[in-house]
C-alpha positions in Angstrom: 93.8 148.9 103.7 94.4 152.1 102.0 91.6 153.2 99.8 93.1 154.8 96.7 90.2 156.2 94.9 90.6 159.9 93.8 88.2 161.9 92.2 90.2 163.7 90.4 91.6 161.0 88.3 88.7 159.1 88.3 87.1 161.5 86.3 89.7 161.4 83.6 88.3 157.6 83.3 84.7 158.8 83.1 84.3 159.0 79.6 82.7 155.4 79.5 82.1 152.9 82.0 84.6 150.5 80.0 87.5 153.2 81.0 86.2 153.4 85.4 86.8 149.8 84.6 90.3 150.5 83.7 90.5 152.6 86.4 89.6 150.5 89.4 91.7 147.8 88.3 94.7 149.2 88.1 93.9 150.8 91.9 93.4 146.8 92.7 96.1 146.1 91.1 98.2 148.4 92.4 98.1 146.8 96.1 100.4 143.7 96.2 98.0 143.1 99.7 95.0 142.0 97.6 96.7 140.8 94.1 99.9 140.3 92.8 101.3 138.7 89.0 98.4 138.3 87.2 96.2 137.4 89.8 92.8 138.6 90.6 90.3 139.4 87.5 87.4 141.9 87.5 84.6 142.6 85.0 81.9 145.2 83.6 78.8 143.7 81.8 77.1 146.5 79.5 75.5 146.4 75.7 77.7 146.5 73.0 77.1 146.1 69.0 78.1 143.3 67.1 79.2 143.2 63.9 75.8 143.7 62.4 75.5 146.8 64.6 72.8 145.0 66.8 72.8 145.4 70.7 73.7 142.3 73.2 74.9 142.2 76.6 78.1 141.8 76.5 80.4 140.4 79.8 84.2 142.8 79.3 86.4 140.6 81.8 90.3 140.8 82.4 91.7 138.4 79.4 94.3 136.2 79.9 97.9 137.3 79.9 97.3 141.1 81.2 97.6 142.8 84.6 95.2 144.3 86.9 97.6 147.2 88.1 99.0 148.4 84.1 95.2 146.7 82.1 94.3 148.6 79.1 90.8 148.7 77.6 92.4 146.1 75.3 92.8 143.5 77.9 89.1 143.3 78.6 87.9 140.3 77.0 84.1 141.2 75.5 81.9 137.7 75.7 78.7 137.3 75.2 76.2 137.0 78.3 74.1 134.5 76.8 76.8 132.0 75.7 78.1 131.9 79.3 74.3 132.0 81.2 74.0 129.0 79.2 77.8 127.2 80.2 76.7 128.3 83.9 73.7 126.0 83.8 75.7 123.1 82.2 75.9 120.0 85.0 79.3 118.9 83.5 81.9 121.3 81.3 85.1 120.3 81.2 87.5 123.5 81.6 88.9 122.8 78.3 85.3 122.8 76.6 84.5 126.3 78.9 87.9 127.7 77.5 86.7 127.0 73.6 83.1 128.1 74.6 84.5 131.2 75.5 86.5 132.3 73.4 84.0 131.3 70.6 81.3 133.7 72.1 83.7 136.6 72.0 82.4 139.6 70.7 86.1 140.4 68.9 88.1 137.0 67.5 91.3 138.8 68.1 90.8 139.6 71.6 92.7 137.9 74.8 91.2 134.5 75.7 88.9 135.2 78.9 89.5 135.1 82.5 88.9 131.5 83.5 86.6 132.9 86.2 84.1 134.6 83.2 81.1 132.5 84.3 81.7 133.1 87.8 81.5 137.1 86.9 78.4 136.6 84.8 76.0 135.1 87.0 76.8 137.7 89.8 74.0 140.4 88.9 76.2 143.7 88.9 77.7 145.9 86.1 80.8 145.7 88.3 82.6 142.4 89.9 85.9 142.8 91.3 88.0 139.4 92.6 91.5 139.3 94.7 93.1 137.2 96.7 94.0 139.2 99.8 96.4 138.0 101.8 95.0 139.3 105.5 91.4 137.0 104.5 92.9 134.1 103.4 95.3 134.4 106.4 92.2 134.0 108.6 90.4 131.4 106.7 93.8 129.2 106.2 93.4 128.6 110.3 91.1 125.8 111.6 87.4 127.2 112.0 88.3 129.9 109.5 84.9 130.1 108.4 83.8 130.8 111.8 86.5 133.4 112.7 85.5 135.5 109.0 81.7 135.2 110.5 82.9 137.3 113.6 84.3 139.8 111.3 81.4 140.1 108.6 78.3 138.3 109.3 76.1 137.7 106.7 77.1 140.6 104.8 79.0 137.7 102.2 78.0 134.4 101.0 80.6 132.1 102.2 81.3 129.4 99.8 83.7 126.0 100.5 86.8 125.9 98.8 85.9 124.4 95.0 88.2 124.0 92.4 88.6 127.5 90.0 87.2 127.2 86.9 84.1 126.0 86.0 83.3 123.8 89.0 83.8 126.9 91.3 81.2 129.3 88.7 78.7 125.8 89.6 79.2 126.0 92.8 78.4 129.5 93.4 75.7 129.5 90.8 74.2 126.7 92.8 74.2 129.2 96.5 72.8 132.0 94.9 69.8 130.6 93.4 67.3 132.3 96.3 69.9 134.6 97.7 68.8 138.1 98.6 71.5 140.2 96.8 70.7 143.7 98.6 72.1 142.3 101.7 75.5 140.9 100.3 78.4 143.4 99.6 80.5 140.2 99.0 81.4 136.6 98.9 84.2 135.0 100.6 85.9 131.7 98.5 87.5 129.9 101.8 91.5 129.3 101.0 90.8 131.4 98.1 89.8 134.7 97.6 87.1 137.4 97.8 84.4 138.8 95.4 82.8 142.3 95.6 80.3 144.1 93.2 78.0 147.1 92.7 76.3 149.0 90.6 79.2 151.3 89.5 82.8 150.8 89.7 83.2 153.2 93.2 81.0 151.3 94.9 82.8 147.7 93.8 86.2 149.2 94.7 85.4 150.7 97.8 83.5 147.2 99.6 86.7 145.4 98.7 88.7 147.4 100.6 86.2 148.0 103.5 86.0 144.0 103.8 89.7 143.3 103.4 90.2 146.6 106.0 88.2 144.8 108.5 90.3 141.7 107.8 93.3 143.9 108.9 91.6 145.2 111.5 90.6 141.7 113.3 94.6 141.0 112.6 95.4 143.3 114.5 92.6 143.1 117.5 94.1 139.8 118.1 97.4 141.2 118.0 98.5 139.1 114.9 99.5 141.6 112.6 102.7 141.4 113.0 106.1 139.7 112.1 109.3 139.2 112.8 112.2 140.5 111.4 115.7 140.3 111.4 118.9 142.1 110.3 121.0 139.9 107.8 124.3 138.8 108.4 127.5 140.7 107.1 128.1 137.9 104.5 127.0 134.6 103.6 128.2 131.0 102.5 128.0 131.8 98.5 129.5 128.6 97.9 126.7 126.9 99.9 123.9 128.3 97.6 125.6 128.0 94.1 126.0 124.3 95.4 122.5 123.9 95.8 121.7 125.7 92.2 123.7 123.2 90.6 122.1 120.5 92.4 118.8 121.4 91.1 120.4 121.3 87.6 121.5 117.7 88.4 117.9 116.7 89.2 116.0 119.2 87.3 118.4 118.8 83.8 117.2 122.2 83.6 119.6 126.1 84.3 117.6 127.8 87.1 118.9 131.6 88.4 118.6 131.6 92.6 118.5 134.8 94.6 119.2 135.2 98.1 116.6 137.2 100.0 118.2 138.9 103.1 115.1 142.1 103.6 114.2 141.9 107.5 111.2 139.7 107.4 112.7 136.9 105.3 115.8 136.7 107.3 113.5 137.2 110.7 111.0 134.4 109.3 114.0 132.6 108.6 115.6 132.6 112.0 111.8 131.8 113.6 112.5 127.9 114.9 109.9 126.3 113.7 109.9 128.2 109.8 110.8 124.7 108.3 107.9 123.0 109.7 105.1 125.7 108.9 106.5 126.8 105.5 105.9 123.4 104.6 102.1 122.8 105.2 101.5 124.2 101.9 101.1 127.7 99.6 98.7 130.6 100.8 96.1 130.4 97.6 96.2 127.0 95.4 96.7 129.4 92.9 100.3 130.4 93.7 101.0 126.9 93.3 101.6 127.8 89.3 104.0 130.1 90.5 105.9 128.3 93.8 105.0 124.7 94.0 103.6 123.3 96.8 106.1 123.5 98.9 109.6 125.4 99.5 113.2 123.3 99.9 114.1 123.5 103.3 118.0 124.3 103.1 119.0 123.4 106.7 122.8 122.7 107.8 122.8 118.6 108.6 120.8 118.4 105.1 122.8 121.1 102.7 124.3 117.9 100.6 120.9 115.9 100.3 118.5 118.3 100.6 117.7 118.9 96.6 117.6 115.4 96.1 115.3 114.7 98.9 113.3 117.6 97.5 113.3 115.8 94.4 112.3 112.9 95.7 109.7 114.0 97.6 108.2 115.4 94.2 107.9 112.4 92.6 106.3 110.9 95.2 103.6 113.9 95.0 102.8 113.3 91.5 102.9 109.5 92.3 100.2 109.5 95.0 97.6 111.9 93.1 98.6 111.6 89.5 96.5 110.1 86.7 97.9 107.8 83.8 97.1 111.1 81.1 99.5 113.9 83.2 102.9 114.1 82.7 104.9 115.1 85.5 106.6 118.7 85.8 110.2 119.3 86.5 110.9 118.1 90.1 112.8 121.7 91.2 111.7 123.9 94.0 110.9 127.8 93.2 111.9 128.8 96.3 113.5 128.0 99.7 114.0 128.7 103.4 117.7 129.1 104.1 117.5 128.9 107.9 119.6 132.1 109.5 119.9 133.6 106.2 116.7 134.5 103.9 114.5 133.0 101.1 115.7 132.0 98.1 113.7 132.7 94.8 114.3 130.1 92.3 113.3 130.5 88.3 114.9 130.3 84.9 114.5 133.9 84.4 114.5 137.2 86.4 110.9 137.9 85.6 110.0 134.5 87.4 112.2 135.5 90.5 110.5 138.8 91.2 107.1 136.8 90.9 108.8 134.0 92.9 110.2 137.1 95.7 106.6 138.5 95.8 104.8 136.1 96.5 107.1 134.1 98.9 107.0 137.3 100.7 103.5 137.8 101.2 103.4 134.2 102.2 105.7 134.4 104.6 103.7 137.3 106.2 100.0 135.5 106.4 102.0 132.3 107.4 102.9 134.4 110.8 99.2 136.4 110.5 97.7 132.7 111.0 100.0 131.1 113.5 99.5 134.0 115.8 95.3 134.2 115.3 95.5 130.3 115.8 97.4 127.8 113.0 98.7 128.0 109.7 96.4 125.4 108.0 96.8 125.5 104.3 94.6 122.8 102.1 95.3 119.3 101.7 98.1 118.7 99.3 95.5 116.7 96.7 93.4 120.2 96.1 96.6 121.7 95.6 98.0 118.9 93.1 94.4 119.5 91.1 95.3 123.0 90.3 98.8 122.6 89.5 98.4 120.3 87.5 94.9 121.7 86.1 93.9 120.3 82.8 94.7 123.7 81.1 98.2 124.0 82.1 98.7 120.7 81.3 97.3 121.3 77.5 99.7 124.1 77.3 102.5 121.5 78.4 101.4 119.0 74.9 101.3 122.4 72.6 105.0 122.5 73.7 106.8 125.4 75.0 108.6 127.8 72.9 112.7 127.1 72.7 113.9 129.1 74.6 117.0 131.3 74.2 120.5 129.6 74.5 121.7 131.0 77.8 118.6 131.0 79.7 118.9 130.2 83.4 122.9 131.1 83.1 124.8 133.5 84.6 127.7 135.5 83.2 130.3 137.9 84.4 131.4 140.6 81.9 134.7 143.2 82.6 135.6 145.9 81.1 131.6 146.6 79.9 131.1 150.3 80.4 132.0 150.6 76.3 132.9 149.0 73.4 133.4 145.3 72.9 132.6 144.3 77.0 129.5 146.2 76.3 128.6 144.6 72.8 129.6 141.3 74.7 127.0 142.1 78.0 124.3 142.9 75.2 124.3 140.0 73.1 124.5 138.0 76.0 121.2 139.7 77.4 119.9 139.4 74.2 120.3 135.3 74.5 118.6 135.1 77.9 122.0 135.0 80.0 121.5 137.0 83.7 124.6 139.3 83.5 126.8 141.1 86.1 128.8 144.0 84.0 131.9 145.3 85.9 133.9 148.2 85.3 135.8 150.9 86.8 134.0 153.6 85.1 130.8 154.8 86.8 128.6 155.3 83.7 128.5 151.3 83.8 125.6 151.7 86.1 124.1 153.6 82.7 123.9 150.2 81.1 120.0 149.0 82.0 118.0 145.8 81.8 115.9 143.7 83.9 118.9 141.2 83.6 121.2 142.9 84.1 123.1 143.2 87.7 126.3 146.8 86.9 129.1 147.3 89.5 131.7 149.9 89.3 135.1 149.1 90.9 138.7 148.5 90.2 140.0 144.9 89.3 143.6 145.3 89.9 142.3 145.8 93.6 142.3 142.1 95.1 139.6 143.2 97.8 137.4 144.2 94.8 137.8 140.9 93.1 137.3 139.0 95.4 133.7 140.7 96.4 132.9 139.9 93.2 131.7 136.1 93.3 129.4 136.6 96.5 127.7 139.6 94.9 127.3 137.6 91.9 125.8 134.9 93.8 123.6 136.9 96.0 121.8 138.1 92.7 122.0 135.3 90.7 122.9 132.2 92.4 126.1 131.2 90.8 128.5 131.5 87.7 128.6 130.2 84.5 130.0 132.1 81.8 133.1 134.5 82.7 134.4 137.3 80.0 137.5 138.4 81.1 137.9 141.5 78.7 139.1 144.3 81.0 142.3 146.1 79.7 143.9 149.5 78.4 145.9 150.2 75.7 149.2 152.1 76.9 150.9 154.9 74.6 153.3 153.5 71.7 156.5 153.7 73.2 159.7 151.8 72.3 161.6 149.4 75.0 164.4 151.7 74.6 162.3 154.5 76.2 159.2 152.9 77.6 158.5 154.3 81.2 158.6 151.0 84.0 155.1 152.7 85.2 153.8 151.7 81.6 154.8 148.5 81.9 153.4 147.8 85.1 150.3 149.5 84.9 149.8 147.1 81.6 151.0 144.1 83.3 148.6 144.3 86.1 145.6 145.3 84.4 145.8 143.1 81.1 147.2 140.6 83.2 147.6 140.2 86.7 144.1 141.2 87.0 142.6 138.7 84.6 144.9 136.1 86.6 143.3 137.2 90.1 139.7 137.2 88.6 140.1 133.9 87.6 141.8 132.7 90.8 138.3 133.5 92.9 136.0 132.5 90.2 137.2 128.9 89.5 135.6 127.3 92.7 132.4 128.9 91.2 132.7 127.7 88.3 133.5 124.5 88.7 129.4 124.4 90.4 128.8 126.1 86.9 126.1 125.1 84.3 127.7 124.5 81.2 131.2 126.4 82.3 132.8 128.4 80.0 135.5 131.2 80.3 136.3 133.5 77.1 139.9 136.0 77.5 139.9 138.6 75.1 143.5 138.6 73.8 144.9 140.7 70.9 146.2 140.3 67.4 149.4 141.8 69.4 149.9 138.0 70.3 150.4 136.5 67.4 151.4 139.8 65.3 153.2 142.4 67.5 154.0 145.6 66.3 156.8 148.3 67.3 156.1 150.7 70.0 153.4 148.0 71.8 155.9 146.0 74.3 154.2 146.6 77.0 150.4 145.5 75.9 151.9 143.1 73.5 153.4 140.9 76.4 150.6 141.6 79.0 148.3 140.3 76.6 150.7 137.2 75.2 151.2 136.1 78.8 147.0 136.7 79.6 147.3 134.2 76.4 149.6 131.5 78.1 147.7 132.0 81.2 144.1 130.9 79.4 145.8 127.9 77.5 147.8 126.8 81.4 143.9 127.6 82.5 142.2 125.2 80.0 144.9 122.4 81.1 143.8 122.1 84.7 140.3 123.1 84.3 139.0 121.0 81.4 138.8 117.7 83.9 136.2 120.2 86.0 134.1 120.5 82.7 135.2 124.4 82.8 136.2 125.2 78.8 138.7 128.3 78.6 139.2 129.9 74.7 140.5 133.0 73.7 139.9 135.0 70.9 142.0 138.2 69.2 140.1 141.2 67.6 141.6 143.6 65.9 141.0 146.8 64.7 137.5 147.3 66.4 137.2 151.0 65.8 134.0 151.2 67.6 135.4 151.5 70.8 136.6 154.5 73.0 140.2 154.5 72.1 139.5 154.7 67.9 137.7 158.3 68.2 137.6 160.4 64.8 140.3 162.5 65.0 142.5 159.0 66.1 141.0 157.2 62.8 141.6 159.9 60.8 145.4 161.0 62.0 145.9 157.0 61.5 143.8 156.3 57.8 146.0 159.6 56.8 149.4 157.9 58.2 148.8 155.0 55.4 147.6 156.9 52.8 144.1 156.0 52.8 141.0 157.2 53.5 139.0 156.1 57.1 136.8 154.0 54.9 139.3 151.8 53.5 141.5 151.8 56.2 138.5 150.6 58.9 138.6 147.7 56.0 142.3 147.4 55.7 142.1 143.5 55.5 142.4 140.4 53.3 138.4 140.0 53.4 138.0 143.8 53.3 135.3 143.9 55.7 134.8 146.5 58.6 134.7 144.6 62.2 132.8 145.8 64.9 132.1 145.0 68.7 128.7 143.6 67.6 131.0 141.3 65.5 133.1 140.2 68.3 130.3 140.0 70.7 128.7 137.4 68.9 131.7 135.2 68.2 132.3 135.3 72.1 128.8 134.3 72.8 128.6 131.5 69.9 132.4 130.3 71.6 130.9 130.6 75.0 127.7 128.2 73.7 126.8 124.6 73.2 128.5 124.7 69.6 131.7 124.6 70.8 130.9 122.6 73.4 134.0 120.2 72.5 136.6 123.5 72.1 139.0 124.2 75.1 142.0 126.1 74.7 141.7 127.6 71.4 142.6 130.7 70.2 140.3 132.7 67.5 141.3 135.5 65.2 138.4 138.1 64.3 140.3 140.6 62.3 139.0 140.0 58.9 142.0 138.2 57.8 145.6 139.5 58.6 148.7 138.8 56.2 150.9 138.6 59.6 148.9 136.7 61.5 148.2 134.0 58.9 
């Protein structure tokens, strides 16, 4: 375990002993080994004035919501010490009551509501506490006699406490054990299936016992040579059609969009491939409190059971909640956050990509102790009714009644955007971002990959190249799980030239990129899409279809037959539930082809200035991409759930057209 102290940069936190807190928190936080996501709290107890300037002791712990490895001074939640010596000595406290308690002895009303762990930290006599939940410890205490094998590695150097419920029942239990305890010979206390504490007098010496304890964790690993894993090289490609299967099967049982991605790094493919991975993945999580995060358990996605195995999932859920559930809890949705795809990876499941990087982490490191343990003796996680008790803790379930807020129309979806390196495929990828849709942007232009967001997945390549296109949907998949939404805006805009002189190149060159392209894209997408959430496919057209003008042949009758090809498209796919609509800007002058000296050669042409020539329309308005990007994504959306095959003018109102 790599201590990461450096005195150098500690002393740019020595101003206070609130800022050393910062300090040692993010180096905990820094170490995905002893916390990851939120997990883990530490504290500092030190006088601070009140609002009548007078002195109390006053408990600064991690508040709720903020991160160990980027915390601010501001995360700190400042409680009063009396207020929670008091709680601690309570026989009975609901966590509900502790939760109010707490956040009515804060020192600041605005601050973040505590740690949940606050007592716990306040009856441990030390300026400093500091709580993870490293992997390598829990690996040894999740075996059978784990208490007996972390006694060979620390002797009575920690208190060893039983696994207790977090919360205010685990603060009892510990302030219970330590009512004669001889502190100077403690340097930590292990909470079996749990986690460990540390403290000291300063925030060096804190830091440094919790990595000395979890070093001789690693060390013991590796004495009894199980320290290792196994790993694997993934497969040149994989079944995409298998895995956006499954996504949609979660949607059937779930009624709810979830994003999947396919983990194929060494040790998940190796762990993967291990024969018996099905059996020990599924004896439960590493800490009951990933269970927030994972479930209890992963879906198993083996071969004889691809078809069923959601719905057995499902069903084995229910049952779950069933056999430990009280008449006051209302059951959570019945899909898995992650699985074990035998041969292939993990797959992180969630409705957004924040939750599947959590989701990857921690599956990850669980993967690892899961092998740490089998090798020392057994992976022996704790009986699934412990594990129900957190997850379905009193305070998640009172957020649960508060409601969750709405959240954004295309969460959990995934779209596919071309041509979105500039102008209205950009605006299109944006808004889409903007409304909680996982995007893939393609385009042939390089500077796509300039586009960034945590969302957002950018490939370069050329669609008029088959082998391209059809890469495209197992990419897509990989990253995302499957596809719903499908922007096929692509195109150029050839020279003006008349049929009388127009070059055959031209004509081609427009043919196969505004339509044979579009036609090819579509051709490999539709068996994705028909395992789609909510299917929708938008083609941006042009005004040229209804309105063509001289000198335009060739883009006027790639783009009318990319229109006969969407309305052909939304015959034979509407029985799938897969809606196809077009719509036909025109005059966007925010894009790449309408640069200032074009919109000023062309204003100058009809006699009018850029201005009014950018508004040359019945309504007299100015279109942008923004404008069409958000027609697209309202088309795309529920409200025109009932609208296939229609074709939409955004041009502000044109005499010819109408």
């Amino acid at each position: 375990m790599k201590n990461r102290w450096n005195e150098a940069e500690a002393a740019k936190f020595a101003k206070s002993p609130l800022a050393m807190r910062v300090y040692t928190s993010r180096l905990i936080g820094a170490d995905p080994q002893l916390v990851l996501h939120g997990g883990g709290n530490t504290s500092l107890k030190m006088k601070a004035k009140n609002f009548f300037q007078d002195e109390e002791d006053i408990l600064y712990v991690k508040g709720s919501g903020w991160d160990l490895a980027t915390i601010e001074e501001a995360g700190f939640a400042p409680v009063k010490m009396t207020s929670l010596l008091r709680l601690a000595q309570q026989e009975v406290l609901s966590d509900s009551d502790m939760v109010n308690q707490q956040r009515a002895a804060l020192l600041d009303p605005n601050a973040p509501n505590p740690s949940v762990e606050a007592i716990l930290h306040a009856i441990l006599p030390f300026a400093f506490v500091d709580h993870t939940h490293t992997d390598s410890m829990i690996a040894i205490t999740n075996t059978p006699n784990g208490q007996a094998r972390l006694q060979e590695v620390f002797g009575q150097r920690v208190l060893y406490v039983p696994y207790v419920m977090p919360g205010f029942l685990l603060a009892r239990k510990v302030f219970e054990l330590t009512q004669d305890v001889d502190w100077s010979k403690l340097q930590g206390i292990v909470l079996l299936n749990h986690g460990l504490f540390t403290f000291g007098p300063d925030a060096k010496t804190s830091y440094e016992r919790m990595i000395n304890l979890v070093d001789e964790c690693e060390t013991y690993l590796q004495k009894k040579s199980a320290a290792s894993v196994a790993t694997k090289k993934a497969k040149a490609d994989f079944p995409a059609l298998a895995l956006a299967q499954v996504r949609k099967d979660i949607y059937h049982q779930s009624k709810l969009p979830f994003l999947c991605e396919l983990n194929q790094s060494p040790e998940a493919v190796g762990f993967s491939e291990l024969p018996n991975a099905n059996e020990i993945s599924s004896r439960g999580p590493l800490t009951p409190d990933h269970v927030i995060h994972t479930k209890r358990l992963p879906l198993q996605m083996t071969e004889q059971s691809m078809v069923t195995c959601v719905a057995a999932y499902a069903e084995s859920y229910r049952k779950y909640f069933a056999s430990h559930s009280t008449p006051d809890l209302k059951i959570l949705d019945v899909a898995p956050r992650w699985a074990v795809w035998p041969g292939q990876g993990l797959v992180s499941i969630a409705q957004s990509v924040d939750r599947l990087k959590v989701i990857r982490d921690i599956s990850e490191q669980t993967i690892r102790a899961i092998q740490w343990s089998e090798k020392l003796a057994q992976w022996q996680a704790l009986p699934e009714k412990d594990i129900f008790e957190v997850e379905y803790w009193e305070l998640e379930q009172a957020k649960l009644k508060r409601g969750a807020s709405k959240p954004a129309p295309f969460t959990g979806q995934v779209a596919l955007v071309t041509g979105a390196c500039q102008g209205i495929g950009k605006a299109i990828a944006q808004e889409l971002l903007v409304q909680g849709a996982a995007v893939v942007a393609v385009d042939i232009d390089q500077k796509i990959h300039n586009l960034k967001h945590k969302a957002l997945l950018t490939l370069d390549g050329d669609l008029t190249s088959l082998d391209f296109v059809r890469s495209l949907p197992a990419q897509i998949v990989k990253k995302f799980g499957g596809l719903d939404l499908l922007v096929s805006n692509a195109g150029i805009f050839p020279p003006g030239e008349t049929i009388e002189k127009l070059n055959l190149q031209t004509w081609r060159k427009s043919l196969d990129v505004n339509l044979t392209s579009h036609f090819e894209l579509l051709q490999v997408c539709i068996p994705f899409l028909k395992l789609g959430i909510s299917p929708s496919v938008m083609f941006i057209a042009s005004k040229n279809v209804p309105a063509p003008g001289p000198g335009a042949a060739a883009y006027s009758a790639a783009k009318a037959g990319l229109t006969q090809l969407a309305r052909v498209a939304a015959l034979e796919l509407g029985p799938f539930g897969i809606r196809v609509n077009m719509v036909h800007p025109n005059a966007i002058f925010d894009t790449g082809i309408w640069t200032p000296e074009v919109l000023q050669n062309r204003a100058a042409h009809y006699k009018m200035s850029v201005e009014d020539y950018k508004k040359n329309n019945i309504l007299k308005v100015e279109i942008t991409s923004k404008d069409v990007a958000e027609l697209v994504a309202a088309m795309l959306g529920s409200a025109f759930k009932a609208t296939t095959g229609a074709q939409v003018a955004i041009d502000g109102g044109n005499d010819r057209v109408i």
